[in-house]
N, C-alpha and C positions, 0 to 999 in steps of 0.2 A: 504494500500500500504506500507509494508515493505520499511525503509530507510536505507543506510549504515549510521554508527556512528561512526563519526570521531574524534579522541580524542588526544589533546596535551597530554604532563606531567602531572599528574592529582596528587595531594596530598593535598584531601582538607580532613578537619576534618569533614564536617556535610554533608550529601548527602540527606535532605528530599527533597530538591526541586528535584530531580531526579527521587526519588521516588513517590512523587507527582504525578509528570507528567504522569507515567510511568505506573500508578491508573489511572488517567482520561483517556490516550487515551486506554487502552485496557475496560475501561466500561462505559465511555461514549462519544461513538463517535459523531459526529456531521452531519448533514445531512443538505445541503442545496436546492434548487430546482430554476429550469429555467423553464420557461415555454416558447415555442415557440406558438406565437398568429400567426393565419391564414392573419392576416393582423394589422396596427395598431390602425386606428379610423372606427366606424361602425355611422349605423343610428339605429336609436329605429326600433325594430320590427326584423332585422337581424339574423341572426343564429354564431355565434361566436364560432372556433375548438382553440385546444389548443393540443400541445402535450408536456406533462410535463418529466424532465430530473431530476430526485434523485440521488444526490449524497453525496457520505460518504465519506468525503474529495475530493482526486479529481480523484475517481473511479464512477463507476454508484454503485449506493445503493443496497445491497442486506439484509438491515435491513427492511423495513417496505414491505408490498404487498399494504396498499392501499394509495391512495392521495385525500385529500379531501381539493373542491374548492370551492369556496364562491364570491358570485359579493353583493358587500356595494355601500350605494352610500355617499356622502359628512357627512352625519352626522352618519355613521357608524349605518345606516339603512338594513339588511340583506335583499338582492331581491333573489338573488337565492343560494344554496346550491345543491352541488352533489359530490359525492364519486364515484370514478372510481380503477380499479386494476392496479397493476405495476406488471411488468415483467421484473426482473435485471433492478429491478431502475427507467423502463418507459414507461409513461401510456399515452393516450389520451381523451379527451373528448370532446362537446360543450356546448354549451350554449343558451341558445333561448331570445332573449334582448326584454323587454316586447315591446310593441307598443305605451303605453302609456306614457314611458321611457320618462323623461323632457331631454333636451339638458341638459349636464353637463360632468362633470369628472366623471368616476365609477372606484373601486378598486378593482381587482379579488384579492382575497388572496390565497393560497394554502400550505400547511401543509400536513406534517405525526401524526398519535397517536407519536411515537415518538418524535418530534423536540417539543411537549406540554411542557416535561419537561426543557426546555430550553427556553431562553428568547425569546419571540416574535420579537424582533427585528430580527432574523434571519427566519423568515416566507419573504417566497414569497410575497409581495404584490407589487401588477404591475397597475401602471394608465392608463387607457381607455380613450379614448374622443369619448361620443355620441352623433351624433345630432340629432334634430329633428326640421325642417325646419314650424312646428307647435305649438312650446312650444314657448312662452311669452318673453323668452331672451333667449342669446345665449353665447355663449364661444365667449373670444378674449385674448389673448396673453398675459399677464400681461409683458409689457415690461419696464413700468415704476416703477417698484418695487424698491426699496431703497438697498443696499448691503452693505452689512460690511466684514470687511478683518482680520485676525490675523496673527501673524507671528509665527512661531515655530524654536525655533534652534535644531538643530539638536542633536538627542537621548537627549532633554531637558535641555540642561546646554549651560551657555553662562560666559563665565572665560577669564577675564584677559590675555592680549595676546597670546590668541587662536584662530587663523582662525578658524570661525565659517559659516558653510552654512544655511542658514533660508528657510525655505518653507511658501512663503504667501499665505494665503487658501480666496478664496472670497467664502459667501456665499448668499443668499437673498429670500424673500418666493416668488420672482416670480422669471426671469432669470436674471445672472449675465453679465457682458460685456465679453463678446469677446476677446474686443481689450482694454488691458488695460498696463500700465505704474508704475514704481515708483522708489523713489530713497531715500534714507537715510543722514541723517545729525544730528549733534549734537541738543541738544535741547535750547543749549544756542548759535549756530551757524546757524540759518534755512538756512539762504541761501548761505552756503557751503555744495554740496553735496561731500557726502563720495564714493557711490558705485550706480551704475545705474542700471535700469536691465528692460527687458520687460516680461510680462505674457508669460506664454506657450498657456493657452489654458482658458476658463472659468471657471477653478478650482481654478489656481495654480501656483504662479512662484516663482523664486528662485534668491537668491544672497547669500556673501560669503565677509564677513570682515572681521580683528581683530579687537576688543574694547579693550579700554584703563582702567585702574580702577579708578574710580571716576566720569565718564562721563555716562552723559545718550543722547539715543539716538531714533530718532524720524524714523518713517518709512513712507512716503510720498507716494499713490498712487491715479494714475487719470486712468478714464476711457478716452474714444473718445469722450464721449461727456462734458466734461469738471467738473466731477463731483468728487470730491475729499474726501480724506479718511484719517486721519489720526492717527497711529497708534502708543504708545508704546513701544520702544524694553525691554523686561526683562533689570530690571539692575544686571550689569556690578557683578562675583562673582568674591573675590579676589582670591578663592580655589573652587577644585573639580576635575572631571574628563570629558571625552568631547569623545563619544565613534564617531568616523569619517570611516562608512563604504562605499567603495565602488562595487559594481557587473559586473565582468567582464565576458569574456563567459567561460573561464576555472575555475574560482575560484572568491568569494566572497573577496574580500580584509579587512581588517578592523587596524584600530590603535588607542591604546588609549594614548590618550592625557590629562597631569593633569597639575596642579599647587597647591603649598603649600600642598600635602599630606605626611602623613609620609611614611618612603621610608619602615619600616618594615610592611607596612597594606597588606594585599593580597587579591588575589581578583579571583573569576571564572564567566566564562565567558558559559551560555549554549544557545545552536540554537534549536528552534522547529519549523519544518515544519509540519502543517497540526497539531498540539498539541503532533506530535512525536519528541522525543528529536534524534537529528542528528549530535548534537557536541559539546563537552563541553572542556573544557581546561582554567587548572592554569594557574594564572598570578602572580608570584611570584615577580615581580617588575616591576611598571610602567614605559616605556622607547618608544622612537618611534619607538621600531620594530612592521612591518608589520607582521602582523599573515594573514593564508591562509585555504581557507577550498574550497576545491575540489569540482567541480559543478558535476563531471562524474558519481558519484552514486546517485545525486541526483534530484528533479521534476521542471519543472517548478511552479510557487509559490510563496507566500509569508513564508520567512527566518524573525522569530521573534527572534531577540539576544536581551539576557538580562545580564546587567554585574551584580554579588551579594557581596556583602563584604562577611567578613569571623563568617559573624551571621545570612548569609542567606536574607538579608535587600538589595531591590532592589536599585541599586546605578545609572544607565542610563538603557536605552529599545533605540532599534531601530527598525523598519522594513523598508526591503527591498524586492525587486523582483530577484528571481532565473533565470539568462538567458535569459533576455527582448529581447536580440537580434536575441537567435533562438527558436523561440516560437514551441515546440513540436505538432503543428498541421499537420497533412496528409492530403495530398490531392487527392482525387477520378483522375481516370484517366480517362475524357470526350473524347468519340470518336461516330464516326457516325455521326454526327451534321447535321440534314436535317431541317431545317430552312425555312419556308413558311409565311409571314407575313402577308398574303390574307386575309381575315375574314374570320371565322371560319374552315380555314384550320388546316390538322394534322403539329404539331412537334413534336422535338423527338431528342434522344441520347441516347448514351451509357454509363454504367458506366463499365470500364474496370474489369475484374474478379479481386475479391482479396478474399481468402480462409480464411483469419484472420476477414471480416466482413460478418455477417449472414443479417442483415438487417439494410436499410437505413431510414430515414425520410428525405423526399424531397418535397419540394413544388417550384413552379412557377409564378412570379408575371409578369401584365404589368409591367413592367422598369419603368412607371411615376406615379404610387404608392408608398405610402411609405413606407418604410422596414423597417417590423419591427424588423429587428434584427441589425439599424442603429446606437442607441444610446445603449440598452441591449443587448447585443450576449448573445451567449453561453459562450466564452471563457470569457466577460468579469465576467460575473457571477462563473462561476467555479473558474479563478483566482482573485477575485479582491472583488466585491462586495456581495459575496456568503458569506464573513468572517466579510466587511466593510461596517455596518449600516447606516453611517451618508450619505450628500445625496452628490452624486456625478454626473456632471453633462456629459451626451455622456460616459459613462464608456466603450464602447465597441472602441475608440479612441486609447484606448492605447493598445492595441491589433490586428490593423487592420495594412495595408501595409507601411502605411506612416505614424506611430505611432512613437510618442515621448519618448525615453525611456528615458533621463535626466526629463521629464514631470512627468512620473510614478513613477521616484525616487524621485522624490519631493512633489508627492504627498503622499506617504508612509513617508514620516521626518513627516507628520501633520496629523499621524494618531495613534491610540494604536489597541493592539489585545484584545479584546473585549470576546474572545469564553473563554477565562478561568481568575481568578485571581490570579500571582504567591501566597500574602500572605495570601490569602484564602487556595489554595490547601495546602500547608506548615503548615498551621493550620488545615485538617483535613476539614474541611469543602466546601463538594464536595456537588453538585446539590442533590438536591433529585427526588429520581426517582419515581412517580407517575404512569405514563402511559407507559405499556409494550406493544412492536410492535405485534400487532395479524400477523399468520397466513390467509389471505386473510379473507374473511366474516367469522364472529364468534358469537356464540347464546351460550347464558347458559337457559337450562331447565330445568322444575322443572315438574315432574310427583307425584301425589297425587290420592291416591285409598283409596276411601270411606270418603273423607275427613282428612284422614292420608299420608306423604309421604309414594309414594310408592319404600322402601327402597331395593336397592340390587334387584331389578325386572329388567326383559328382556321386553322389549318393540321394536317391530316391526315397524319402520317408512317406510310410505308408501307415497313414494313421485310422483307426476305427472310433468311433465314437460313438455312444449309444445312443440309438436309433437317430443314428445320422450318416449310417455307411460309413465308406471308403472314401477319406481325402488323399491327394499324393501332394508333396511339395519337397523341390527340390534343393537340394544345398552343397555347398561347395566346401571343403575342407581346406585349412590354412599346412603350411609348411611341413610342422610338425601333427598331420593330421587333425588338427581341434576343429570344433567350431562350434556357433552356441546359437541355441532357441532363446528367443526372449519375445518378452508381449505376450505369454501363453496366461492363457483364460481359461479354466473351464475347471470344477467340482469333480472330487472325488478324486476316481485315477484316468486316465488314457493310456491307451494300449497300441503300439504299432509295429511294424516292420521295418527293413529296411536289404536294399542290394544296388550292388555300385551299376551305376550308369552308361559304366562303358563297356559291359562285359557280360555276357551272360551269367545270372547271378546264380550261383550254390549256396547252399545253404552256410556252406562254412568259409566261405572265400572273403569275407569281411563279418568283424566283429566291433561293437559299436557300443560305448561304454558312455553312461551319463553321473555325474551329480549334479545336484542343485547349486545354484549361484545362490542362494537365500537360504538364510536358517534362522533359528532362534536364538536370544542373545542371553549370555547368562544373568543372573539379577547380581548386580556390585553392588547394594548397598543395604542395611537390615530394614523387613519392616516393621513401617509406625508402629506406635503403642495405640491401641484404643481403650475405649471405657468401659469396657466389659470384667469381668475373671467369670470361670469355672466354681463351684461350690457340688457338692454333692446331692446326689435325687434321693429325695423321698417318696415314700408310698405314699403319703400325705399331700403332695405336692400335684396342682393342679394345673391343667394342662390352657395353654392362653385361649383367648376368644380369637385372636389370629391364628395361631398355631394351628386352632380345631377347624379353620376356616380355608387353608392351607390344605390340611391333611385331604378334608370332604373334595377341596379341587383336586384332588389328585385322582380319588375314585369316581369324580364325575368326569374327567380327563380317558379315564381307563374306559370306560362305556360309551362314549363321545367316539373316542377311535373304535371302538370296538363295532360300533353301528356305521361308521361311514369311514371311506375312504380321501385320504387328504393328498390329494393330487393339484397338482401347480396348477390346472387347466378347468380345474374347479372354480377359483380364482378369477381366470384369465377369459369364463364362460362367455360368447355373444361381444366382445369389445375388438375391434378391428386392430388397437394398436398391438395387443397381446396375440391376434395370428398373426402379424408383421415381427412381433419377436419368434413367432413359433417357426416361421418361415426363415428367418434371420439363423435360427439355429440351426435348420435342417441343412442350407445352402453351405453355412459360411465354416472353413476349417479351424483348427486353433491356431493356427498362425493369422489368419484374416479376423482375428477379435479385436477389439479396444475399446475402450471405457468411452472415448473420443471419437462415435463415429455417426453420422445421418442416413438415415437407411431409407429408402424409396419402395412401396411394395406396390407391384404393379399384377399381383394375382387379387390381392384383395383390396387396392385403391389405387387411386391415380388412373383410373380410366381413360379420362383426359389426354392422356400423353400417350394414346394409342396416334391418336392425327400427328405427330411428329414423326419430320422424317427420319432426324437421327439424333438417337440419345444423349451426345452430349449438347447439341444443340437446347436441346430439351431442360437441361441440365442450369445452365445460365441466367443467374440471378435467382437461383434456390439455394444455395450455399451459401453463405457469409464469407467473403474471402476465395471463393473460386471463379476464375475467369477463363472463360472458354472464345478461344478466338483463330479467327477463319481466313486462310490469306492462300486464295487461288481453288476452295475447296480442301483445304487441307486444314483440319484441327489441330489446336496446342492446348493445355491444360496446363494450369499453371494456378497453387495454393499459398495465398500472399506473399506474391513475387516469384516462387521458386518451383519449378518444375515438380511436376508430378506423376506418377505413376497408374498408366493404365495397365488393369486385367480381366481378362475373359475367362469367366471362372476359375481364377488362380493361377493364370498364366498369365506374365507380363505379353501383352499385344502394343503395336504402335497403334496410333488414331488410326491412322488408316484402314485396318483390316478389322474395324469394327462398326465403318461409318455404311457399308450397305449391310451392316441384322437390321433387322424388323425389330422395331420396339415392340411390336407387339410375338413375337418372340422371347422378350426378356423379362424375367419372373420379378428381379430384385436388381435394383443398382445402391451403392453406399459410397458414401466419403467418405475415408478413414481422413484425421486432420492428425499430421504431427507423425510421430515416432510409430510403427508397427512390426511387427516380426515376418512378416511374409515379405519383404524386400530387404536385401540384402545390405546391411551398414546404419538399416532403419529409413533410410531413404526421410519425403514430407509430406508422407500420405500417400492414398491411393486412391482411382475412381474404381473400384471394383464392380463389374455386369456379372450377374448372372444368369443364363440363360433357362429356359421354361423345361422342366423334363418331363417325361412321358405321364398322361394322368394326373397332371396335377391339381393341386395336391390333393397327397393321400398315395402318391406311388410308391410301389413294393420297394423295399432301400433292401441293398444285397450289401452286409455287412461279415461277409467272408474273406480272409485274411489269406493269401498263395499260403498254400501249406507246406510250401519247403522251405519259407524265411520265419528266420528267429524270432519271436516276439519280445517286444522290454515294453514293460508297464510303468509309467511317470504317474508318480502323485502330485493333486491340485490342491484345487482350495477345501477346505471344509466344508461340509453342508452344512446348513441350516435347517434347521428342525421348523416344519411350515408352523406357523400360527393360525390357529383358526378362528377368524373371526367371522364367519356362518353359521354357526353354531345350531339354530332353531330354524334357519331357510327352508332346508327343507324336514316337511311338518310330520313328514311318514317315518322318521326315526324312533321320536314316540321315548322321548330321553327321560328318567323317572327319577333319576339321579337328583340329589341334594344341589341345587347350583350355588355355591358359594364362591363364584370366581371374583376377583379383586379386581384383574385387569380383564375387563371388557372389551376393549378393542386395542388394538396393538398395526401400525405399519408404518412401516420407516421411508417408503417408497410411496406415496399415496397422490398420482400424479396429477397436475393442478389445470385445470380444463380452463382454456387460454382466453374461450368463447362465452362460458358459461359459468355457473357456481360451482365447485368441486363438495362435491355430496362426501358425510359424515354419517357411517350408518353403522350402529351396536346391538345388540339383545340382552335385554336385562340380566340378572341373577334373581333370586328368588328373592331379596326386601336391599333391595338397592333404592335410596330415596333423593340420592343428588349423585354427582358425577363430577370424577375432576378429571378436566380437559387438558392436555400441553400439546399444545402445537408449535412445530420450528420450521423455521424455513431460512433462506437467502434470498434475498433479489440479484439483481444485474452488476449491484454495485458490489457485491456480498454485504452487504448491511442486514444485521440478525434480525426475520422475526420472531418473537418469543411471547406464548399466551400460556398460562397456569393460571386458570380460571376453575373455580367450582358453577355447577349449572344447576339448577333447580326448579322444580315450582314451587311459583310462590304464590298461597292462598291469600286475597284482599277477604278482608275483616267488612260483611255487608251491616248497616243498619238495620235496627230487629224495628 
């Protein structure tokens, strides 16, 4: 995300930290990840969705394609692992919670190949609670935990008749108080207080003195229940500087404030939002003028200002929040609201058309579940703790309707920016980069004939795919025989063959060896503590209202499947765009996938472009960025500026020898944009035609493999456990089961009709009386929309 840079008077003599900066964020950006859980506590045996958010600052990620998740449990025990694909940044999956699972805390982690090279503190890891109403002990609330408090002055200096604001941070390894108290006084004076003040919130609060020099001073706080803390203040400096920012909604204010410096020292001042430099400005002499830097070019965010002397030697750091008060979320326009709280009755809404979003992630809870997007949102993780490792407690507080924005600036006075080190980068010493972001699935092979690489040979890959036949695609091997598939797409495993091209092929005349270029990354660092411990089960011990609520979905789950069958096409029933992907899968091989691609389906639309005389003609001014152009009858294709690649069903063709087919001849045409596997070096895309086959569709696929070549089977992505949210559609299942499900409706893909309202439809549970909503989205700009709304009816009170 491009920032304006706004700049005072500038005459400094050294500019490396500038240039620093200016090296890391153009090569190495930073990516953090949300995951939105289908709910927030399960039981052992349960199915657990997840749909993960990639972002690269505070855009959605378009650096990595895959996300790979991991469930640990307390002693950093690996239970399950899986790798799933992203799509502009976001991906979904589940998870299957064994049966045997003991009651405890579990920690999903999730991670890019990219964010490896970067410290694990900024990995996803997100705490679970599972129970299991059969394991030996059980969870309970650690609420007895012990806390400790520090105080921070603000941007770190605390000077001699300087009104200084302090941010007190509580921390503890189970929960902190609530409701907590303090107040300050000399150390030779306790029971004269100086300055009073109460917590904001169970992080955080704040006050605001001048100290005298000579004096030290004590920081006094009590919880509610009478348990007290006493802390320290830094002593008292006779000299320094004391940088006092404030965040208004038009401009960031700031002033620096000194004692005893010399009046010829100078000093610069730079801002980075997101690790981009956004403002810098000489300070040619310290005085109480207010300096100002304009919010209107800039994000919602954390503003990391750092003041430097004039040898580049960091001298204060603050951070703060961009615009606490008008937090840049959109919100969806809800209409239609048909509302039925009956047991397993339909509901349903609308989400008003908006042309800037393609698709939503949306799910539906009972109301008296927990939501899990109460203490982690999106927003707080995108703004907040996506950058801030240390543990923060309800982080999504300071983001919600009735958020504390003096709370969130005080809790940024007791924090640092973590993602980079000014006198590291100033010195040259930038991360090292280990792990480079794959192209979705990637395999490096190694072909060897006769026990020699076979060097510089053609090799025909013959791959099978389920019900999708025999693709062939060709490849050429390097020096020492290598070469590698990259851009593969596709669930589960693939199976194919392979014989060299120049030769008639034996089964043993070439041997053809693959690993993965992608794996899983170890976990470097322990995890969090949470607020839980272990105690022992009694017979006495009664089982939760969630728990029982939990369990019951599980055996209405069991008879759910039992009566029907959960096929993608279930789903996908009567909607044109779902047989354009159905057809997209039968046609296209796994070299010819990408996340990045516009597909044309001319069996089941596009009618229209039967009166065309040739497809690429046809073609022009449908793609963003593709130009088709004609000089003597002869076509060029060319995808923002740069040649592009035609093929006739997976074979590169020139224009030429495709400009007399018959459109109405061809089934499918696609424009792959960018980087793909089926051209050799990745090429910049392709116009790929596919032509009509016999019968279509619905024709017999002959997925039989030459029986005298070897097969090797390549593992994908993981499946995804379908969700169902049909539940009661169709009425002849006759389901008698308990319905206690929590989550109602669940889809992370829910596509947004460009024309019209994109329809919201769930079926009750059996005493469901409100319903909480979240919906997200992106627009064009990626600017987040975010709704967590509860829905209801609401009965008017008539006069008797």
């Amino acid at each position: 995300m491009a920032l304006a840079l706004f700049t005072a008077p500038f005459y400094f003599s050294q500019n490396k930290a500038e240039d620093a900066i200016k090296k890391f964020e153009e090569n190495y950006p930073q990516e953090k990840i949300h995951l939105l859980l289908n709910k927030k506590n399960y039981v052992a045996g349960e199915n657990l969705w997840f749909t993960s958010f990639v972002f690269d600052g505070y855009s959605p990620s378009t650096i990595s394609t895959n996300i790979f998740v991991e469930l640990y449990d307390q002693n950093k025990k690996q239970i399950s692992k899986k790798i799933y694909p992203l799509i502009q940044g976001k991906g979904s999956g589940s998870i299957t919670l064994p049966e045997n699972l003991k009651e405890d805390v579990y920690y999903i982690r999730a991670y890019t190949t990219w964010m490896g090279n970067f410290s694990d503190d900024f990995n996803e890891i997100q705490p679970i609670t599972v129970y299991n109403p059969s394991s030996p002990e059980k969870l309970v609330k650690n609420t007895d935990a012990p806390w400790t408090a520090q105080a921070f002055p603000e941007s770190g200096t605390f000077i001699d008749g300087i009104n200084t604001k302090f941010a007190v941070r509580l921390q503890s390894n189970g929960e902190t108080p609530s409701k907590w108290n303090g107040y300050v006084t000399e150390i030779q004076t306790p029971q004269i207080k100086i300055v009073s003040f109460q917590g904001f919130d169970q992080n955080i609060g704040a006050f605001s003195f001048t100290p005298s020099s000579g004096k030290k001073y004590q920081l006094i706080i009590e919880d509610e229940k009478g348990v007290k803390q006493t802390v320290n203040l830094p002593e008292v400096s006779s000299s320094g500087i004391n940088l006092q920012v404030e965040s208004l909604n038009d401009a960031i204010k700031f002033t620096l404030k000194s004692k005893n410096i010399d009046v010829n020292s100078k000093y610069k001042v730079l801002g980075t939002i997101n690790n981009q430099l956004v403002y810098k400005a000489n300070i040619s002499k310290i005085s109480d003028q207010i300096y100002s830097i304009p919010t209107s070019q800039l994000v919602n965010g954390i503003l990391n200002l750092t003041v430097f002397d004039e040898q580049e030697n960091i001298v204060v750091q603050r951070l703060c929040f961009i615009q606490p008060q008008l937090l840049k979320l959109k919100q969806p326009s809800i209409k239609g609201l048909s509302l039925n709280t009956n047991s397993k009755e339909s509901n349903s809404f609308n989400i008003s058309q908006n042309s800037g979003i393609s698709q939503y992630t949306v799910t539906v809870l009972d109301e008296k579940t927990e939501n899990p997007e109460d203490e982690n949102s999106l927003p707080s993780k995108l703004w907040l703790t996506g950058d801030i490792s240390s543990k923060i407690y309800n982080p999504a507080q300071y983001f919600n309707k009735t958020r504390n924005n003096n709370a969130l600036d005080a809790l940024l006075i007791s924090e640092k920016w973590n993602r980079f080190n000014w006198q590291s980068l100033i010195t040259g010493n930038f991360p090292a980069i280990k792990y480079k972001p794959e192209s979705y699935l990637s395999y490096k092979g190694k072909a060897m004939k006769l026990g020699k690489p076979a060097a510089e040979e053609e090799i025909n890959l013959i791959f099978k795919m389920p019900n999708q036949g025999i693709k062939y695609h060709l490849i050429k091997t390097d020096k020492e025989g290598f070469f590698t598939l990259n851009g593969l797409v596709f669930e589960d495993s693939m199976t194919f063959s392979y014989q060299l091209n120049n030769e008639k092929a034996t089964k043993n005349s070439v041997q053809v060896y693959f690993q993965p270029n992608f794996s899983f990354l170890p976990l470097r660092k322990n995890l969090p503590l949470n607020n839980y411990h272990l105690v022992a089960r009694t017979s006495e011990d009664k089982i939760s209202e969630e728990v029982e609520r939990a369990i019951a979905t599980k055996s209405y789950s069991t008879e759910v499947n039992e009566k029907t069958v959960l096929i993608e096409e279930v789903k996908l029933k009567g909607q044109k765009k779902d047989l354009t992907k159905k057809l997209n899968k039968e046609l296209s091989g796994p070299l010819f996938r990408s996340g990045n691609e516009q597909v044309f389906d001319f069996v089941n639309d596009n009618a229209g472009a039967q009166a065309s005389l040739n497809i690429l003609q046809w073609l022009q001014g449908r793609v963003a960025g593709l130009q088709i152009q004609s000089q003597g009858g002869n076509y060029t294709a060319t995808y923002r500026g740069s040649s592009i690649g035609i093929f006739l069903d997976e074979m590169r063709v020139e224009p030429s020898q495709i400009s007399n087919i018959s459109v109405s001849n061809i089934a499918m045409v696609k424009v792959i944009k960018g980087y793909f596997a089926g051209s050799f070096g990745g090429g910049n895309g392709a116009i790929a035609i596919y032509t009509r086959r016999g019968n279509m569709p619905g024709s017999t696929i002959d997925t039989t493999l030459p029986s005298t070549l070897t097969e090797i089977k390549l593992s994908g992505y993981d499946k995804e456990i379908p969700f169902n949210n049909s539940v009661y559609e169709d009425e002849s299942l006759n389901i008698n089961a308990k319905d206690k499900r929590n989550v109602l409706y669940w889809n992370p893909y829910l596509e947004s009709n460009k024309n019209e309202p994109t329809i919201v439809q769930w079926y009750n549970n059996d005493d469901a009386k409100a319903f909480r909503v979240i919906i997200i989205g992106f627009d064009e700009n990626n600017d987040p929309l975010y709704y967590n709304e509860v829905l209801k009816i609401i009965f008017l009170k008539t006069k008797n």
